[in-house]
C-alpha positions in Angstrom: 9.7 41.0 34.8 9.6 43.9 31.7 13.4 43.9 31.7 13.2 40.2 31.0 10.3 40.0 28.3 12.1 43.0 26.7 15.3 41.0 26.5 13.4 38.3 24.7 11.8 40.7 22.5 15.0 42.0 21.4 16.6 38.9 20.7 13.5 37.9 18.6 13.9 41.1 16.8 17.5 40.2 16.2 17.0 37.1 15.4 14.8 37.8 12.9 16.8 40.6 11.1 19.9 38.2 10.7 18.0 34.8 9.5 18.5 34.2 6.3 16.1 34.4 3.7 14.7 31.1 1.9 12.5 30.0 -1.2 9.1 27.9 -1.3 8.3 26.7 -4.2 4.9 25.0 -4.5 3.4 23.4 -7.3 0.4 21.1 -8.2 1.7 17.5 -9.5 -1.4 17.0 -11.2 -2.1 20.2 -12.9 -4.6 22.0 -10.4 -4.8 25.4 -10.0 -4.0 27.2 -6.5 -3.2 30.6 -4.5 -0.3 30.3 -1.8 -0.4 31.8 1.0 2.6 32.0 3.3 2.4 33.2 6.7 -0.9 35.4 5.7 0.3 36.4 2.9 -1.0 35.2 -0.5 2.2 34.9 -2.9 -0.2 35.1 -6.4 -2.9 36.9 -7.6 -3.9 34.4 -10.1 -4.5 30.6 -9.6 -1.3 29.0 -11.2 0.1 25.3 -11.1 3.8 26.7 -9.4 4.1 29.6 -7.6 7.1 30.5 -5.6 7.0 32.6 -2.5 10.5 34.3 -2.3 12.9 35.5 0.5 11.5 33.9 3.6 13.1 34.9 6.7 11.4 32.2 8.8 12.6 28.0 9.4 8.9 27.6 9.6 6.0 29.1 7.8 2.2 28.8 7.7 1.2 27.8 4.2 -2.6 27.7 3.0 -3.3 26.5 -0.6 -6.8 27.4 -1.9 -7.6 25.9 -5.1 -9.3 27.1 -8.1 -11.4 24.6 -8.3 -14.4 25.6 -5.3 -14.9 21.7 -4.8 -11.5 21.2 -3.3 -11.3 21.6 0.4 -7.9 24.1 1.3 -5.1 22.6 2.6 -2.8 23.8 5.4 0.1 23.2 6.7 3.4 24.2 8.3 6.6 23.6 6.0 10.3 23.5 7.4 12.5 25.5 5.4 15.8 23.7 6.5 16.7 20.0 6.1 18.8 19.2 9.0 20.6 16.4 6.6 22.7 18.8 5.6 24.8 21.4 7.8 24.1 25.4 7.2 21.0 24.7 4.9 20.4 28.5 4.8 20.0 30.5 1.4 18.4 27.9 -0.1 15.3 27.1 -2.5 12.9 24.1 -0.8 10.1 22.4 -2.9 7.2 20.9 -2.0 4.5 18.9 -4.6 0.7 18.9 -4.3 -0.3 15.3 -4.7 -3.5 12.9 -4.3 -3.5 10.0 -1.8 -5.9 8.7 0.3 -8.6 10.5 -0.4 -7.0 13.8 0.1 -4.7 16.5 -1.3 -0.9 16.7 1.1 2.2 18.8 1.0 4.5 16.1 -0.3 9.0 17.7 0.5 10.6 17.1 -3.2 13.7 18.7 -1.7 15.9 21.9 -2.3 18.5 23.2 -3.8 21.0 26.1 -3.7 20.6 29.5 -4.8 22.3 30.4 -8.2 26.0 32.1 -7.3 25.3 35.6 -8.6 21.8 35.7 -6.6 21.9 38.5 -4.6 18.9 37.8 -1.9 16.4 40.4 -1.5 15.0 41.7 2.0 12.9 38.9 3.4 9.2 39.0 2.7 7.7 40.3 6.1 5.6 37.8 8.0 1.9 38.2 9.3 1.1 35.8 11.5 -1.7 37.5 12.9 -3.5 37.1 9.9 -3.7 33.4 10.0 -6.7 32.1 12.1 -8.0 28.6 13.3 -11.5 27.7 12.3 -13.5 24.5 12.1 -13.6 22.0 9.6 -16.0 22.5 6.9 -18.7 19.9 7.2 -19.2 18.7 3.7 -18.4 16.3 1.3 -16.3 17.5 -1.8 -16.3 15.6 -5.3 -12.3 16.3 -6.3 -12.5 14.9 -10.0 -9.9 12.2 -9.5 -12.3 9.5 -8.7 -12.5 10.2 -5.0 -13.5 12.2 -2.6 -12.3 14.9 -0.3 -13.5 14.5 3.5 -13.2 17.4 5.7 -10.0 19.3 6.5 -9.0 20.1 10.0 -6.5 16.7 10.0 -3.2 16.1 11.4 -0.4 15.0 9.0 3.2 14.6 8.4 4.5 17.2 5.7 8.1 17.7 4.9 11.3 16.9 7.1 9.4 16.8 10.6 6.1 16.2 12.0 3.8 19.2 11.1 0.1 19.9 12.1 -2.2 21.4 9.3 -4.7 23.9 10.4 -8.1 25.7 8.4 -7.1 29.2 8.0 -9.5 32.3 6.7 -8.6 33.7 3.3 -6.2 36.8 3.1 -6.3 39.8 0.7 -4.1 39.2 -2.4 -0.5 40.2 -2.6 1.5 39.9 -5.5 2.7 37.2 -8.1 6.2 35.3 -8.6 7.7 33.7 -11.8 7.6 29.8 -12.0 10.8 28.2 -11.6 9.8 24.8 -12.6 11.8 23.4 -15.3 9.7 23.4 -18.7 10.1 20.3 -20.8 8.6 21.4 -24.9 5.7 19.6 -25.6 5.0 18.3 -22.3 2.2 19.2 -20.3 1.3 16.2 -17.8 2.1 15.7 -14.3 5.2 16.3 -13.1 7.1 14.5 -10.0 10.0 17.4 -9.6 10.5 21.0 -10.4 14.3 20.4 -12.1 16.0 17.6 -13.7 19.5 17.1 -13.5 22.2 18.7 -15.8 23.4 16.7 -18.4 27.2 17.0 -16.7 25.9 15.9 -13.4 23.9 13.2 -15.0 26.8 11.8 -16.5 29.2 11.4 -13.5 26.4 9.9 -11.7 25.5 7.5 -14.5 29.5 7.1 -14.6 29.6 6.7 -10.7 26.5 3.9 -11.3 28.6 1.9 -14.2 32.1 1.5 -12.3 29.9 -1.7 -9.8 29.9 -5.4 -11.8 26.9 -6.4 -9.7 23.3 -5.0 -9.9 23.3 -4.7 -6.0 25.5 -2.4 -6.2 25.1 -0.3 -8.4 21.2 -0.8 -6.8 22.8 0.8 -3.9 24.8 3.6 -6.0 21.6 4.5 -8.0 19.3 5.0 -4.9 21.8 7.7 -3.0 21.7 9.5 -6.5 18.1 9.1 -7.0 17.3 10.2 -3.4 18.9 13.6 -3.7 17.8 14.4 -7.1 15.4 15.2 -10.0 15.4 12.9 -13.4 13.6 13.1 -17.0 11.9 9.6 -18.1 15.1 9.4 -20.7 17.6 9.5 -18.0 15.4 7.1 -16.2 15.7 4.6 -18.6 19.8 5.4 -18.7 20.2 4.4 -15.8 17.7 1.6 -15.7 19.8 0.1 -19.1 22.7 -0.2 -16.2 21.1 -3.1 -14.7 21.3 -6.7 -15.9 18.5 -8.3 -14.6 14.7 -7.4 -14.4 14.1 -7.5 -10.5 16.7 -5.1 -9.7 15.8 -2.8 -12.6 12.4 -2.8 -11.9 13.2 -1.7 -8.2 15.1 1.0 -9.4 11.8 2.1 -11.4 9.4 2.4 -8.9 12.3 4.2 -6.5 12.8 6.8 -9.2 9.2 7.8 -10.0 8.4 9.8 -7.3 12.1 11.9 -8.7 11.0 12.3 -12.2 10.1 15.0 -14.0 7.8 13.8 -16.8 5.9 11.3 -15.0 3.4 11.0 -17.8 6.1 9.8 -19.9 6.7 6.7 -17.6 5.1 4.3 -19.9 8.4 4.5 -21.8 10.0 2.2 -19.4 7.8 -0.7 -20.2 9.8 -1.9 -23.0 13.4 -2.1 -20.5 12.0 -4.9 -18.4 12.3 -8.8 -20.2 9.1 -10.0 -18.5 5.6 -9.7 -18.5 5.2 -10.1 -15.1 7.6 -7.1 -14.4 5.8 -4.7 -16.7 2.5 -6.5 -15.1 4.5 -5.4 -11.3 5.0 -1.8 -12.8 1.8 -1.4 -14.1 0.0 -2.1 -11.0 2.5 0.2 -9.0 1.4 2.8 -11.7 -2.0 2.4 -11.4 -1.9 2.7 -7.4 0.4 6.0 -7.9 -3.0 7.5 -9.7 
């Protein structure tokens, strides 16, 4: 029985030393304020809206976000750090949003993307599972500013690629802090749907791949595989949206692309692309329920 569990714990060991490491990047789509904390370990020593916790060696990790804001309840989760989409998903950067819905903060998967060419990873941060513990729910009622209310924590939820249960873990000492990769657009400073838009090259052959259908259900079609794997400003939004002949299809490509866009504060610039009022009254409400 020893020689067997020390066979396992070698090839955990080994295992471990040849996984490769990973990014999380976590940041707040309405502006708040939070520590990380990734498998016990907190990733910033100040409260920032983007923090990215580097060189992961682990598919899964325990994340904690404590807010700065003492009326916001923590939330916890565990994040996959592959997306079985897509074949040998290793060395890769994976993003996940903050957001408000129903009552409640979640861990919302944006997507990932690779790691620059000339990136030479660093060893992997090391993990400390040990220093994440399972407590009760707070009992209380917090007032989150938004015009709701957060319940208590302790719930079960779907975050990211797979079915994930959060827990309510006890704060950690602090660690250190990491750069924020999120894209930074001058003179914008409202909420954001995506850390990066797209490159004006890639843009264009996916604008170009758009344009070559006649009918809007196709390029319908086109524009959501696009849309689904990427990250837009509100100006290439209404690009693409300019494709499209009639109002019904446009306004369906709208609504898919918000939750891809980078300068979602900026959204009210598509009102003036649709012909009818009851399409910008369809896009308003659609707005108003994203709030």
């Amino acid at each position: 029985m020893k020689y067997i569990l020390l066979i396992s714990f070698i090839i955990a060991c080994s295992f471990n030393l040849t996984a490769q490491p990973r990014d999380l990047v976590v940041y707040s789509n309405d502006g708040h304020k939070f520590y990380l904390i990734v498998n016990g370990i907190r990733q910033n020593e100040n409260p920032l809206t983007n923090v990215l916790a580097s060189n992961l060696s682990q598919r899964l990790c325990n994340v904690r976000i404590l807010f700065e804001n003492k009326t916001f309840a923590p939330l916890d989760a565990e994040l996959s750090l592959e997306d079985y989409r897509i074949p040998n998903s290793e060395y890769h950067e994976y993003s996940y949003s903050i957001v408000y819905k129903k009552n409640r903060f979640r861990l919302k998967y944006m997507g990932f993307a690779p790691f620059a060419n000339d990136r030479i990873p660093l060893p992997p941060v090391a993990s400390s599972s040990q220093d994440v513990f399972s407590a009760p729910a707070p009992d209380r009622s917090l007032s989150t500013g938004i015009g709701g209310a957060v319940g208590n924590t302790g719930v079960t939820i779907n975050v990211g690629i797979g079915n994930t249960n959060t827990t309510v873990g006890s704060p950690v000492p602090p660690s250190h802090s990491h750069p924020s990769p999120v894209y930074n657009m001058p003179g914008y400073n409202g909420p954001i749907g995506c850390p990066w838009p797209m490159s004006s090259r890639d843009f264009d052959e996916g604008l170009s791949s758009i344009n070559k259908n006649v009918f809007d259900d196709d390029k319908l079609m086109v524009a959501n595989q696009i849309i689904s794997n990427n990250c837009f400003t509100t100006q290439q939004v209404s690009e693409v949206a300019k494709l499209f002949t009639f109002d019904d299809k446009r306004l369906v490509m709208l609504k898919t692309c918000y939750d891809h866009t980078f300068d979602q504060g900026n959204y009210y610039k598509m009102f003036p692309l649709l012909t009818f009022s009851r399409s910008k009254e369809n896009l308003e409400a659609f707005l108003n329920a994203k709030k």
